[in-house]
N, C-alpha and C positions, 0 to 999 in steps of 0.2 A: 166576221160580219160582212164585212165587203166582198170578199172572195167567194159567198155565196149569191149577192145580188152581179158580179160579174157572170154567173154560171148562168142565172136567170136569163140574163140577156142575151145569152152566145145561143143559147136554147132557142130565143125567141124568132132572133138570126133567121138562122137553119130553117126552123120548120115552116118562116116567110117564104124565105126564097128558094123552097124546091118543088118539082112540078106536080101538079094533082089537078083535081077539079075544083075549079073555082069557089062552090059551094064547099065542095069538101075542105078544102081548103080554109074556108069562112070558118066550117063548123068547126074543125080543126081548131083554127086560131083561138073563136072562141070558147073553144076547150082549153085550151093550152093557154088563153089571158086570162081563162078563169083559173086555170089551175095553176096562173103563175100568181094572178090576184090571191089566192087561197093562200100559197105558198109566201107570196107578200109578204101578206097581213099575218100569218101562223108567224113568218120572220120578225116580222115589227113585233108582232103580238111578244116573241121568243125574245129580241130586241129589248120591248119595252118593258117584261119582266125581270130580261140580266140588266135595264140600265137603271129598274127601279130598287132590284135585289144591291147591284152595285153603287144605287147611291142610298141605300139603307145599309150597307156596309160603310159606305164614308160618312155617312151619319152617327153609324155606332162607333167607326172610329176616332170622328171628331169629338162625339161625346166619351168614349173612352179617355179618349187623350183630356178634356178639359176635366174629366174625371180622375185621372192619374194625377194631371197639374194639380186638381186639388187635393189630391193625395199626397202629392209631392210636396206641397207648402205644407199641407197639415204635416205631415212628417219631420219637415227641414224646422218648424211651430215646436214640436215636440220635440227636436231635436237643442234647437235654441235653447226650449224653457230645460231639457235636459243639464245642458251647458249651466246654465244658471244656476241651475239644481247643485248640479255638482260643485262649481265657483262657492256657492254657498256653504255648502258641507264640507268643503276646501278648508275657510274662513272659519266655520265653524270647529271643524278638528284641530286645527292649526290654533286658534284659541282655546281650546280643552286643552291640548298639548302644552300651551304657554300656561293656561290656569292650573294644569297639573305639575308642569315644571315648579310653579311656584311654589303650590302648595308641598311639592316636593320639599322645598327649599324653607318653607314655613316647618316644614313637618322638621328636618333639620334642627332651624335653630331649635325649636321645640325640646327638642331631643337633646342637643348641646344645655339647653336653657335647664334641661331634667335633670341631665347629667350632673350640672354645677350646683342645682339646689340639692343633689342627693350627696354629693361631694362636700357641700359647707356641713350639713347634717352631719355628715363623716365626719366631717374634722369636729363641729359641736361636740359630738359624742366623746369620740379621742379626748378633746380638751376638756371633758367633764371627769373623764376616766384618768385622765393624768392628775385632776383638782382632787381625787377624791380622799388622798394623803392626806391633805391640807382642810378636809369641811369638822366638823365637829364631831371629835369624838363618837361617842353616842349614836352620830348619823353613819361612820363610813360604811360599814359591813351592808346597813339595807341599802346604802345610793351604789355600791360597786354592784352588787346584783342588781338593780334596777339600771343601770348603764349595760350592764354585761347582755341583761335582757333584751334591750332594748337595739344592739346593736348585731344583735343575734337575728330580731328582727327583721331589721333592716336588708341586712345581706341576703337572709333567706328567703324572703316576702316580697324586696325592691318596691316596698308598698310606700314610697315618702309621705303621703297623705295621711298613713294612719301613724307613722312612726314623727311625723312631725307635730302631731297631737297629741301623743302619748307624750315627746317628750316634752313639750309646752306643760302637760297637767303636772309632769316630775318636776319641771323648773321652778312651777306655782308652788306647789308644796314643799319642795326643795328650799324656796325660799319663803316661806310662810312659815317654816317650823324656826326660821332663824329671830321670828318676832313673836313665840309663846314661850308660857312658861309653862312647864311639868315635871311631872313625877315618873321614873320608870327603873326599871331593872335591870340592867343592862350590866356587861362585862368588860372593864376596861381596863388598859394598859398600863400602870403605873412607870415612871420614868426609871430604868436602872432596877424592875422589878418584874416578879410574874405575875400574868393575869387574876384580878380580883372581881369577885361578884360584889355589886355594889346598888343603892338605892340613888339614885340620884339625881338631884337636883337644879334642872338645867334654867339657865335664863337667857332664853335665844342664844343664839350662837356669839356670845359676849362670855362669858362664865359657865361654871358649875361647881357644885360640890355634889360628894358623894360619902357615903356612909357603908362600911363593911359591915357583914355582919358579924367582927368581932369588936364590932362600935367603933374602929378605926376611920378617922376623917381623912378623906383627899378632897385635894382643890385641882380645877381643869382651868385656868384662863390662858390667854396667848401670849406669844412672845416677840410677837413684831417681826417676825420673821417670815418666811413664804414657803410651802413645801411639807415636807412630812413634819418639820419644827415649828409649824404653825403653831400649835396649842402644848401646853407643858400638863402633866401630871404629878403632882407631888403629894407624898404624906403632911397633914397638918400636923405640925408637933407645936405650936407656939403654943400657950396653956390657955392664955385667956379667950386665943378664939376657940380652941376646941369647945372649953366649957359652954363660949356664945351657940357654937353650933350644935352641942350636944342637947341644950335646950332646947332647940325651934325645931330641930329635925323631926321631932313626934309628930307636934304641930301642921309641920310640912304634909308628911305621909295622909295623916288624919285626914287633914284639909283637901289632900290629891292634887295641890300644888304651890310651889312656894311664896311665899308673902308676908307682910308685915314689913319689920327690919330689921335688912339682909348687910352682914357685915363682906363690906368686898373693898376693894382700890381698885379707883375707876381709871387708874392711870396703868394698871397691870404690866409694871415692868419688874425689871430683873430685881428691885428693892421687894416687890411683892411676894417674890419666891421665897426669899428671905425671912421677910416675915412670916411668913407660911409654916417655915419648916424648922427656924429660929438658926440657921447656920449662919458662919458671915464669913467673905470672901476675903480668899489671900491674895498675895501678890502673884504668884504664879495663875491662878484661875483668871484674877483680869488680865493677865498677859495674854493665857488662852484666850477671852471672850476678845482684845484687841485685836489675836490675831486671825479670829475666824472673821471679826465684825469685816476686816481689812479684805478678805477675798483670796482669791486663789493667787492674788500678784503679791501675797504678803510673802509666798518663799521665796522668787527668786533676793525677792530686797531684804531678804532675813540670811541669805547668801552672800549676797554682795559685801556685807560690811566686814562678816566674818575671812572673806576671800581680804578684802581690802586691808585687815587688821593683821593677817598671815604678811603676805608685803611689806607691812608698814616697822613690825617688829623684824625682819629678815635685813630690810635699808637700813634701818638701823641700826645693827648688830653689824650690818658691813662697815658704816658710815662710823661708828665708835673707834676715837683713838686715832684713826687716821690721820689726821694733821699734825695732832702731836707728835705721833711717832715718826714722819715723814720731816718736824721741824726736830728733833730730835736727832736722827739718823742725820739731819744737814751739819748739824753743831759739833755734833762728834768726826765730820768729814772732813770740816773745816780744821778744825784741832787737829786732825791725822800732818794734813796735808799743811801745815804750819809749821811741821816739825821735817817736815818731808818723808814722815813715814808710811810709804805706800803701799807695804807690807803690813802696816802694820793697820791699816785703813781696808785693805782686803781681808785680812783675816777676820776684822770684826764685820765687814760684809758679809762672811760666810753662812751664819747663823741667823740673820735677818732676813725679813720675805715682806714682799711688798712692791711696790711699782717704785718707791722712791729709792730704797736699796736697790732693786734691778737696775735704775739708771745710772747712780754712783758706783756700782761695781761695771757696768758695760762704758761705763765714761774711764774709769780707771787702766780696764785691761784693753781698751782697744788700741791699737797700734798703725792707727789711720790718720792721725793729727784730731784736727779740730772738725774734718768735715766727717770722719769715720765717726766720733762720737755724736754731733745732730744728727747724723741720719738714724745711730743706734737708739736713742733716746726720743727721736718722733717717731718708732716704730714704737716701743715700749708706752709710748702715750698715748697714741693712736688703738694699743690691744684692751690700755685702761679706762680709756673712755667708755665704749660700749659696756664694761662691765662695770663701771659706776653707776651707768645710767639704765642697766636693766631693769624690767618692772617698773619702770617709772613710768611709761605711755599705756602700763596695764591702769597702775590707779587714775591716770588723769580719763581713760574711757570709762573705769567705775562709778569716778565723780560722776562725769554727763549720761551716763544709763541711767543711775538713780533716780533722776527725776523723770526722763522716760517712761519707767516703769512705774512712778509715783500715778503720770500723765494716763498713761493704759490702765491702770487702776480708775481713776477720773470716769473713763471711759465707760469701761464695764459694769462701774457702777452704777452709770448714769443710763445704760441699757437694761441693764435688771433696776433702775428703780420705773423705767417706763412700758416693761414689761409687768411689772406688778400694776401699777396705773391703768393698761389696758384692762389687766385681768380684774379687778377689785375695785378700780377708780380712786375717787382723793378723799372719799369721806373718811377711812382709818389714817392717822398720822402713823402709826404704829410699822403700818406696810409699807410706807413710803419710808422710815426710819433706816432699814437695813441697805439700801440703794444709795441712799444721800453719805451714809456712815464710812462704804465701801470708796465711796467717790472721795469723799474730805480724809480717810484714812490713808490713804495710800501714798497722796500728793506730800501732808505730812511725813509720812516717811520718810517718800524719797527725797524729801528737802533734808530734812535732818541724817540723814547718809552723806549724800551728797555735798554738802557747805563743809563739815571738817575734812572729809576728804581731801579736795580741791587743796584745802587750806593747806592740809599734814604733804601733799604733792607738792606745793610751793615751797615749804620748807626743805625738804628730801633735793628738790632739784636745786636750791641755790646751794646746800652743803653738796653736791654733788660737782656744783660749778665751781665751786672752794678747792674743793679737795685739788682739782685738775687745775685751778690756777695757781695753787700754790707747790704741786707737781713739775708744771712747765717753769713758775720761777726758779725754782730748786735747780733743774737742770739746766737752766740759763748761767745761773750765777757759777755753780760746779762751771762747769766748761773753759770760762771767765778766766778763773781760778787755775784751772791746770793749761789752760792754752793763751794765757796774756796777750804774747809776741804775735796771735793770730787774728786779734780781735779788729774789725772794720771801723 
């Protein structure tokens, strides 16, 4: 822009000052200030277009830019609420992740908590399947299918919901049939006999009779025991109840269940079988029922005595005769050696055996003085000790086991009477009889093993202490005798 109003003027310059006609000159001029005026104003005009063009450019620029700025805040706005957004969703995942962890961890125990209630089910089942020996007769055969069922379920299904329903309705009925009375057909096991078809006549799981159909009576009541021995079977043979029963059984059937009055003993024990079947017990069968009643610790303590009795006869048979024969074997040495027959004191040594003979003949023939025969004679004592006193530290550990084992008896029995307790509770005494029996049985024993033992041990050791002091006197006094001139 300047570089052209310079031009103008060098223009103007020139065509002033160079020579022409005055006028010419004038017209000139004012041709050339008009055409510089033209030129001017076309400039300024040119000018004021590029200064209006150029600040309608800095116009749009500045509005551009205040446009961008607000672009730019909207942006850095949406950028923030972004940030937020996200921070948010941060927070939010990060809490889904914590409330899934949990419920992870809820689902867990869940799972643990399924596990243990399908686990006790388990073991209910098991421990129903182990009872089934022990329910009543009559019942076993349909609750062992009905267990077998049911745990067949279980395992296949993993349904605990339905299998802890099913078995709730067995338990109900299971123990509902233990409080009726009826009538049924059924096949049962007589004790020591083959299976019989029989009519009979149950009164809850307390009793039964039953009826063959060659009009033969049994009786089903318990016997205080736990296990497959729960309940007994026996033929009725007493006369007067078969007659009672032979009577009412029509009755029974007719009626479709038993009633009236029913001849039973409500205390059904081992006198009831008896009655039952009109037998009566020897000595040897109560010795059996003592020794079952007593438990598995009634062998070893049914060994012990007999071990202890071997011993006891053996000390004895050693311990027989001993001192007299050893005061004997002295009288006759004394008498040798009165006469000075030394020959004649060895040769009746020869035929004799014994520790006291071994010392009068090693006190005779040694050839060492007085110190050669003590030393021969405390060896000779010393070989007889130990065998006086063999077996003896067997029976005094016999005595003190005894009661130990009475004591473990005590024990075991007081574990199965509280295992039956758990299983049945305290309402049967009958159940609780076989635990209590086991525990007072055994302690009984092993006391009565034990007290004579002890006692037969104390005798055995003081003739043992005998024998050996009247041994050591023997060879004191011998010595004496043949070594006077030596004695201290």
């Amino acid at each position: 822009m300047q570089s052209k109003l310079l031009f103008i003027l060098l223009c103007f310059m020139l065509s002033y000052g160079a020579p022409s006609d005055k006028q010419q000159k004038e017209k000139e001029k004012e041709k050339q200030l008009s055409s510089l005026k033209a030129k001017l104003q076309d400039t300024r005009d040119s000018l004021q277009e590029e200064i209006a063009q150029r600040w309608g450019e800095r116009q749009r620029s500045v509005e551009k830019r205040e446009t961008d700025k607000e672009e730019l805040e909207r942006l850095a706005e949406q950028q923030e609420k972004a940030f937020s957004t996200m921070t948010t969703v941060k927070e939010e995942i990060y809490s889904l992740e914590r409330r899934l962890e949990e419920a992870g961890k809820e689902l867990d125990s869940k799972k643990q908590e399924w596990n243990y209630v399908k686990s006790v089910l388990e073991d209910i089942l098991q421990k129903e399947a182990d009872e089934v020996s022990s329910v009543f007769p009559t019942d076993m055969e349909q609750e062992r299918k009905t267990i077998e069922s049911l745990r067949n379920s279980l395992l296949k299904n993993s349904n605990i919901i339905a299998s802890t329903g099913a078995l709730t309705v067995y338990l109900s009925e299971s123990s509902g049939a233990g409080n009726r009375l009826s009538i049924s057909r059924q096949t049962l096991f007589p004790d020591g006999g083959e299976p019989v078809i029989m009519t009979v006549a149950r009164f809850g799981n307390v009793f039964a009779y039953g009826m063959a159909e060659d009009g033969s009576l049994y009786s089903v009541s318990q016997t205080g025991r736990d296990g497959i021995d729960r309940y007994r079977i026996v033929k009725v043979e007493n006369p007067e109840l078969k007659t009672m029963l032979t009577g009412i059984f029509g009755n029974w059937i007719t009626a479709g269940s038993p009633g009236g009055v029913v001849p039973v003993d409500i205390l059904q024990n081992e006198n009831s079988r008896m009655l039952a079947t009109g037998e009566s017990e020897t000595a040897l069968v109560r010795f059996k029922k003592f020794m079952i009643a007593g438990g598995p610790v009634m062998v070893p303590l049914c060994i012990l005595p007999l071990w202890a009795l071997f011993l006891i006869v053996l000390k004895l048979v050693q311990y027989a005769g001993k001192r007299s024969s050893n005061r004997r074997i002295y009288r006759r040495i004394e008498g040798f050696l009165e006469k000075d027959d030394f020959k004649g004191a060895l040769e009746y040594l020869k035929n004799k055996k014994g520790a006291g003979a071994a010392i009068a003949q090693a006190c005779l023939e040694t050839g060492n003085g007085r110190k050669g025969a003590e030393e021969l004679s405390k060896e000779i004592l010393m070989k007889e000790g130990p065998r006086l006193g063999s077996h003896l530290n067997t029976l005094a550990v016999i005595a003190a086991v005894a009661p130990l084992l009475g004591l473990l008896g005590t024990v075991t029995g007081m574990i199965s009477l509280f295992e039956v307790i758990t299983r049945f509770g305290t309402g049967d005494p009958k159940l609780l009889a076989g635990g209590i029996s086991e525990a007072l049985i055994t302690t009984e024993v092993g006391l009565i093993i034990a007290i004579p033992i002890l006692l037969i041990h104390n005798y055995l050791r003081n003739r043992k202490n005998g024998i050996g002091a009247d041994l050591q006197l023997h060879a004191v006094g011998l010595i004496n005798r043949l070594y006077p001139e030596e004695q201290k």
